[in-house]
N, CA, C and O atoms as a printed pandas DataFrame, in Angstrom:
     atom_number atom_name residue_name chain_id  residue_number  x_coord  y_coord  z_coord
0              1         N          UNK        A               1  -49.411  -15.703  -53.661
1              2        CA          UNK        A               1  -49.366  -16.587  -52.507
2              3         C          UNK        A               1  -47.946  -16.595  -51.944
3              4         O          UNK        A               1  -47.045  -16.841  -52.746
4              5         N          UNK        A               2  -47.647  -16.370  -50.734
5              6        CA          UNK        A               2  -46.884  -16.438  -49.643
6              7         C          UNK        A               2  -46.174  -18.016  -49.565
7              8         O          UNK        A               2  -46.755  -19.011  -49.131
8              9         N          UNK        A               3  -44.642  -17.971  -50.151
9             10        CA          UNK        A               3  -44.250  -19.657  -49.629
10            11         C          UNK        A               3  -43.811  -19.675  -48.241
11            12         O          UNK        A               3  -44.173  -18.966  -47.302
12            13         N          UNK        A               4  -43.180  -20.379  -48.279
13            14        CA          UNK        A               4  -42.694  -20.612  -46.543
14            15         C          UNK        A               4  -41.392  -19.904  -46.441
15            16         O          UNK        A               4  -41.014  -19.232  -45.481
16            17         N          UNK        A               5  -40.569  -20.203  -47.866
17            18        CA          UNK        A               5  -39.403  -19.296  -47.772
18            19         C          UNK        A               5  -39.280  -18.218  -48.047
19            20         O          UNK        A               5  -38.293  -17.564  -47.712
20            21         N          UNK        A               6  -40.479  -17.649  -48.887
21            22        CA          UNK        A               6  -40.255  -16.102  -49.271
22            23         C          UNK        A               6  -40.543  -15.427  -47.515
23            24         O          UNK        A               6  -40.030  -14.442  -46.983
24            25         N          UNK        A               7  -41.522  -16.382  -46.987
25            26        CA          UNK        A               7  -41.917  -15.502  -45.574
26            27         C          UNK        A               7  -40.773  -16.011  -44.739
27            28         O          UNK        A               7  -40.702  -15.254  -43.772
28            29         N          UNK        A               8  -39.782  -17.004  -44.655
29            30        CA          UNK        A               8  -38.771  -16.528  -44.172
30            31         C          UNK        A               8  -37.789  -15.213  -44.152
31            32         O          UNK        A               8  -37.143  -14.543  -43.347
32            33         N          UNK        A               9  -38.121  -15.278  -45.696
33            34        CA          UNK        A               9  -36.911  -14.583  -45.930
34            35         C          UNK        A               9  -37.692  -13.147  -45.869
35            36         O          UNK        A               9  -36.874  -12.227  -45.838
36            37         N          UNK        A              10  -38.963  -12.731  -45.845
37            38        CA          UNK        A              10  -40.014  -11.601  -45.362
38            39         C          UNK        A              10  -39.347  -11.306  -43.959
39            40         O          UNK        A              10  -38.863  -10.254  -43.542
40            41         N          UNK        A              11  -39.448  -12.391  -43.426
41            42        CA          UNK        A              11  -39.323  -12.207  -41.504
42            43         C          UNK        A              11  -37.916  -11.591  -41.466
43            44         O          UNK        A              11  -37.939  -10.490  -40.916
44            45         N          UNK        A              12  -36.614  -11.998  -41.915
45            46        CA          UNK        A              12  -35.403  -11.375  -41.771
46            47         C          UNK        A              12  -35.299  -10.530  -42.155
47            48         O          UNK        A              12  -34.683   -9.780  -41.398
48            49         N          UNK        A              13  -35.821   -9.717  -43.832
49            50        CA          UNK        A              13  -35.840   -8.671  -43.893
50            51         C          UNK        A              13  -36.414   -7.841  -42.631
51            52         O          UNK        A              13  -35.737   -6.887  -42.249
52            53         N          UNK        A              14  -37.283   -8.060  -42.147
53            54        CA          UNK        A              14  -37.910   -7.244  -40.909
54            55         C          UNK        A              14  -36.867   -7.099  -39.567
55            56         O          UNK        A              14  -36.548   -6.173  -38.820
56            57         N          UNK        A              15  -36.469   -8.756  -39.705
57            58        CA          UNK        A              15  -35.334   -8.383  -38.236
58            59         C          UNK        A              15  -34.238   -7.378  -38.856
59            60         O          UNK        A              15  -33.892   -6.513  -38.051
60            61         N          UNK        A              16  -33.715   -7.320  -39.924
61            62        CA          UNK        A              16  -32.616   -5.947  -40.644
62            63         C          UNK        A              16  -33.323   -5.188  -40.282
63            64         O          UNK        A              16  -32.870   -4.467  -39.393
64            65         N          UNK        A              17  -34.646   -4.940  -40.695
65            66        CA          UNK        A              17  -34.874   -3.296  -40.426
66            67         C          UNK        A              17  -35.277   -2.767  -39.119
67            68         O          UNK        A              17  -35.381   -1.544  -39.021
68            69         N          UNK        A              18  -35.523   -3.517  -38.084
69            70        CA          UNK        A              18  -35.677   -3.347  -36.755
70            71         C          UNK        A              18  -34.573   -3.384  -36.302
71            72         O          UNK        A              18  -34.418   -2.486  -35.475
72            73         N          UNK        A              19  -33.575   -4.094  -36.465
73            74        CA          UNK        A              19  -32.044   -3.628  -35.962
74            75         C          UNK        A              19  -31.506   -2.922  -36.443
75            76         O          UNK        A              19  -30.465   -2.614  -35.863
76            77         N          UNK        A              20  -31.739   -2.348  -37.490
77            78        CA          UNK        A              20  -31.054   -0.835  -38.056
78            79         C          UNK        A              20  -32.201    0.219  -37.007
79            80         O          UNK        A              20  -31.676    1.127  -36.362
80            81         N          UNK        A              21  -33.528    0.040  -36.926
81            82        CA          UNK        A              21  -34.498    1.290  -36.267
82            83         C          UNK        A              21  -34.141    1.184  -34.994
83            84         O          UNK        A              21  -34.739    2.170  -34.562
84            85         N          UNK        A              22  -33.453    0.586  -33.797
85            86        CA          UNK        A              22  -33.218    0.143  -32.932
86            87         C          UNK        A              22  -32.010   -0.212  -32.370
87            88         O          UNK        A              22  -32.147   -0.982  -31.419
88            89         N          UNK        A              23  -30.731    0.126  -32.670
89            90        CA          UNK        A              23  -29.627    0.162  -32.851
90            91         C          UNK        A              23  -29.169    0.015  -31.057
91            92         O          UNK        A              23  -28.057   -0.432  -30.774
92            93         N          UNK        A              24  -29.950    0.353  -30.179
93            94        CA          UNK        A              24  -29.509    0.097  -28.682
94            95         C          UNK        A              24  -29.730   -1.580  -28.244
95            96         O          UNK        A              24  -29.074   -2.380  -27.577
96            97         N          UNK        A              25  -30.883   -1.628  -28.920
97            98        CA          UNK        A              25  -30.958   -3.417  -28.767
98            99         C          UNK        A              25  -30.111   -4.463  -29.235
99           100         O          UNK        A              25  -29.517   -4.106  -30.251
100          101         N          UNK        A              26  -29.942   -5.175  -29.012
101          102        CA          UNK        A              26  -29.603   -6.736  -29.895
102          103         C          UNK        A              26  -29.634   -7.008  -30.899
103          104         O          UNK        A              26  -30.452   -6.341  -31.532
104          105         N          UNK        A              27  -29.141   -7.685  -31.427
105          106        CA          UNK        A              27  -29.947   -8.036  -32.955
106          107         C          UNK        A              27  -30.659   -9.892  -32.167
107          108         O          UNK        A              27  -31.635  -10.476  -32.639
108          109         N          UNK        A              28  -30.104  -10.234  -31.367
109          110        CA          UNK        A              28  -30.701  -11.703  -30.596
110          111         C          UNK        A              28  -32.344  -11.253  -29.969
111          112         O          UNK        A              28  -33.389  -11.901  -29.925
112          113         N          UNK        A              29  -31.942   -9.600  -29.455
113          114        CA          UNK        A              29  -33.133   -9.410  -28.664
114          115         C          UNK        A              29  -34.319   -9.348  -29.475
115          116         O          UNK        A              29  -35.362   -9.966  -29.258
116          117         N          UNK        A              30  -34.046   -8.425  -30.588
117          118        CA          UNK        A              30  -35.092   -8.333  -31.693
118          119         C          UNK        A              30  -35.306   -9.493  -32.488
119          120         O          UNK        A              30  -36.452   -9.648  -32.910
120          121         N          UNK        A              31  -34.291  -10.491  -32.835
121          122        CA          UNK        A              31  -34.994  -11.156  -33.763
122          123         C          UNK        A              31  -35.799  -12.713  -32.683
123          124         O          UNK        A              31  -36.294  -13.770  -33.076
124          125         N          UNK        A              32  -35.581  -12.125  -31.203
125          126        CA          UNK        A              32  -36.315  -13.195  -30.113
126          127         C          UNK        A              32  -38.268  -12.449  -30.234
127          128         O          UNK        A              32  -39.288  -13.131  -30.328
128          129         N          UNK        A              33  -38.188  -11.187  -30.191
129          130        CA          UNK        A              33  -39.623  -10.269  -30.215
130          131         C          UNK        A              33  -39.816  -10.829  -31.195
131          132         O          UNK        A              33  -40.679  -11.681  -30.985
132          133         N          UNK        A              34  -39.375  -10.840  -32.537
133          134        CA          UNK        A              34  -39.992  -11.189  -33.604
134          135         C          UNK        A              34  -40.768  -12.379  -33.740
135          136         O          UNK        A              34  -41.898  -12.547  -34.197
136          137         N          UNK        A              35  -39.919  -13.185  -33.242
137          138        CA          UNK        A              35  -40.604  -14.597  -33.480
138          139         C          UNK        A              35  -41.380  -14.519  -32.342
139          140         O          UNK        A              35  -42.450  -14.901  -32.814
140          141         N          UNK        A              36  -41.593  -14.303  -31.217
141          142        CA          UNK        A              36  -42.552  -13.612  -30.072
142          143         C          UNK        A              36  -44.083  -13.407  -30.713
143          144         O          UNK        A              36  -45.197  -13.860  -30.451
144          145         N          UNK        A              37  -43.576  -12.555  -31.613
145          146        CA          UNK        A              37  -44.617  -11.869  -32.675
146          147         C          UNK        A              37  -45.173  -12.602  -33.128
147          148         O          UNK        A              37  -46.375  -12.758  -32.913
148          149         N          UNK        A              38  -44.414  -13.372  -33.989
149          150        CA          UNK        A              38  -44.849  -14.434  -35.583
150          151         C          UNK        A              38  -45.851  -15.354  -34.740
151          152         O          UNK        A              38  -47.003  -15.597  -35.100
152          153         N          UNK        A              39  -45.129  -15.934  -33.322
153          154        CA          UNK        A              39  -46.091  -16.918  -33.378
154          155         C          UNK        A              39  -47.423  -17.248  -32.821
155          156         O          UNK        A              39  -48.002  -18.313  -32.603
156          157         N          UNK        A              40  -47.795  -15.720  -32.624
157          158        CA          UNK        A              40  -48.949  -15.219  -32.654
158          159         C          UNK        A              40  -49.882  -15.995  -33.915
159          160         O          UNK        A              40  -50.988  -16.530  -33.832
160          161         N          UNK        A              41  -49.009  -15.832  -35.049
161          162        CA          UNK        A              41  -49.866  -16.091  -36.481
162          163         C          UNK        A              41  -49.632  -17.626  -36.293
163          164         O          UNK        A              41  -50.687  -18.248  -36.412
164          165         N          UNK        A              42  -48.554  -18.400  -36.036
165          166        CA          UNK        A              42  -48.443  -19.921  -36.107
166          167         C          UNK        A              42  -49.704  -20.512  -37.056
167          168         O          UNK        A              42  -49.473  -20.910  -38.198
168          169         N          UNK        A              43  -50.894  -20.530  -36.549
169          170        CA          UNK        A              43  -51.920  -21.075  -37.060
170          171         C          UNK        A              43  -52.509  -20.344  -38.177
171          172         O          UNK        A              43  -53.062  -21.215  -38.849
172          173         N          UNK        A              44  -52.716  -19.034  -38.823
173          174        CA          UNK        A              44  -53.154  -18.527  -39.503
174          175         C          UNK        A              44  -53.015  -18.895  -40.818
175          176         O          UNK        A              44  -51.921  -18.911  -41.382
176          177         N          UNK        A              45  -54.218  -19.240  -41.426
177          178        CA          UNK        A              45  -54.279  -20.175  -42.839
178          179         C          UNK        A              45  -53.664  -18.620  -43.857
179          180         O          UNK        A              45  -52.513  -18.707  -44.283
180          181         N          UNK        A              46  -54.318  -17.547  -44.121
181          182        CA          UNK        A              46  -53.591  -16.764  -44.736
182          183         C          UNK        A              46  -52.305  -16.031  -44.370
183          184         O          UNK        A              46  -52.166  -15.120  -43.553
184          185         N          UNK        A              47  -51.335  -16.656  -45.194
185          186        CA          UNK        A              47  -49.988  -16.033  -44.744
186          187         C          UNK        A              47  -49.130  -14.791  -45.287
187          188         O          UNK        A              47  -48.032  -14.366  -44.929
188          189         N          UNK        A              48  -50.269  -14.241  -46.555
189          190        CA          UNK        A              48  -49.548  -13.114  -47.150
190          191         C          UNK        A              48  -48.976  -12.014  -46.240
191          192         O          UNK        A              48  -47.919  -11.429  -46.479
192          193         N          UNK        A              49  -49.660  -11.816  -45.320
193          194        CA          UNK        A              49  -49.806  -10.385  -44.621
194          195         C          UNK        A              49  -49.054  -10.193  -43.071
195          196         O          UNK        A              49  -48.871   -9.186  -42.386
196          197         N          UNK        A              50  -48.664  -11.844  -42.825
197          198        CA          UNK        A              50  -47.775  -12.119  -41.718
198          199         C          UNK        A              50  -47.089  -11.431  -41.096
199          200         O          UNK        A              50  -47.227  -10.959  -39.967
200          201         N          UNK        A              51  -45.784  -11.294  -42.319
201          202        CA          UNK        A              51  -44.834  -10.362  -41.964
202          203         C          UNK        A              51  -44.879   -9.320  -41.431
203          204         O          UNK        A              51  -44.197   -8.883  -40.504
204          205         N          UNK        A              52  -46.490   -8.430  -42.556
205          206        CA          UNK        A              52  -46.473   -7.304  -41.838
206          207         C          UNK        A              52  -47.129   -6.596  -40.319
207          208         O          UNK        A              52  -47.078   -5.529  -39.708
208          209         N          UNK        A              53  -47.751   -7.942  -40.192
209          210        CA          UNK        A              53  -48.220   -7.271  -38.756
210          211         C          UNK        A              53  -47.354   -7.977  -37.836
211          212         O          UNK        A              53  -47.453   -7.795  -36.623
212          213         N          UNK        A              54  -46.396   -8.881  -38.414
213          214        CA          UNK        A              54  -45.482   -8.766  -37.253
214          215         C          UNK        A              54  -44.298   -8.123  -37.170
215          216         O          UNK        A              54  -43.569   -8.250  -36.186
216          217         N          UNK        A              55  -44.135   -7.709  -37.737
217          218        CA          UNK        A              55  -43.486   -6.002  -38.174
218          219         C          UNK        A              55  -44.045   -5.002  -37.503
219          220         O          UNK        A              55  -43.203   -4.236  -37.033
220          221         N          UNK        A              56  -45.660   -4.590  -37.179
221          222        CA          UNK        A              56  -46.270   -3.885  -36.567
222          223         C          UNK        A              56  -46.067   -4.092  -35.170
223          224         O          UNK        A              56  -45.863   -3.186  -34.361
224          225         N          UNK        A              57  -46.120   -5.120  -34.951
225          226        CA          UNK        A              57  -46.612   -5.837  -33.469
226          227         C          UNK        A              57  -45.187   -5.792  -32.615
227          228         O          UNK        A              57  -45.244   -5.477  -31.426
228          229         N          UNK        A              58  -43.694   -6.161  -33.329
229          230        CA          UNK        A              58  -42.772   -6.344  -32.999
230          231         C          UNK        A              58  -41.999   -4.694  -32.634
231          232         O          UNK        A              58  -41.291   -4.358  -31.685
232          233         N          UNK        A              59  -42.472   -3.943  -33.779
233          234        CA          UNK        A              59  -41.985   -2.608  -33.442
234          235         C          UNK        A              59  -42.485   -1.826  -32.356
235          236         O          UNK        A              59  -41.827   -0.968  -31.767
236          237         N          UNK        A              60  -44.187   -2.285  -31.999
237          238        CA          UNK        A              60  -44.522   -1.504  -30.539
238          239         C          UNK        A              60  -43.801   -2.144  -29.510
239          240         O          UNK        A              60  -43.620   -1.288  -28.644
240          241         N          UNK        A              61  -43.342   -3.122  -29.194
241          242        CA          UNK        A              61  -42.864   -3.772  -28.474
242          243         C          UNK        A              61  -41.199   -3.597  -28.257
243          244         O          UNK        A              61  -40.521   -3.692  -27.233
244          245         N          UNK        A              62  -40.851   -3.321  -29.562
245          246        CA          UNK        A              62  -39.439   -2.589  -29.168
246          247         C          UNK        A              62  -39.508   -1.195  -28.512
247          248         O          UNK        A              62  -38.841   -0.658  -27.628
248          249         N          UNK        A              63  -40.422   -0.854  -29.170
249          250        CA          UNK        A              63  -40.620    1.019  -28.440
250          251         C          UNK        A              63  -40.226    1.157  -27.028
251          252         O          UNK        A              63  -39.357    1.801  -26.441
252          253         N          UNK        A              64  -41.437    0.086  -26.573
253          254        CA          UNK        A              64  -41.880   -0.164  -25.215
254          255         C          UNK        A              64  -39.995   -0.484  -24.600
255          256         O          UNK        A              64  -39.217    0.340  -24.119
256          257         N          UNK        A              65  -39.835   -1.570  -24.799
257          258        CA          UNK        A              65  -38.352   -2.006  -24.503
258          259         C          UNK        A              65  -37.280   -1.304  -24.379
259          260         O          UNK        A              65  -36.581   -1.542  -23.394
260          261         N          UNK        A              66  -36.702    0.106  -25.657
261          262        CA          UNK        A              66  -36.089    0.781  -26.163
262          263         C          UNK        A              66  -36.365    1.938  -24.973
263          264         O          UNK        A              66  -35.307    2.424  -24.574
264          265         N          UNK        A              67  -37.479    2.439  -24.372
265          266        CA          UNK        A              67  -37.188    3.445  -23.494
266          267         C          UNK        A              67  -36.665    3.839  -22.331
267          268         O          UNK        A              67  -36.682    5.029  -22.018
């Protein structure tokens, strides 16, 4: 089970690795998509898997941005 702080601390690992994959952006811009992303899930009773589709969701969206 997913706490609140491990998925904090899930979500920042993700903003590191999107600002290392993305190095023309922000690190403000990306970690603004991210939470963009997350709060898509806001309501979602299962939280294991959060991170990673907003990891998914956040990286098409940099693509898009990045070109």
């Amino acid at each position: 089970m997913l706490t609140a702080s491990s998925e904090e601390t899930r979500i920042t690992e993700v903003v590191d690795r999107l600002t290392a994959s993305y190095p023309t952006l922000s690190a403000d811009a990306i970690a603004a998509v991210v939470n963009e992303m997350r709060a898509a899930f806001t309501h979602s009773r299962v939280r294991e898997y959060v991170p990673l589709f907003v990891e998914r969701r956040a990286r098409s969206a940099l693509t898009e941005l990045a070109v």
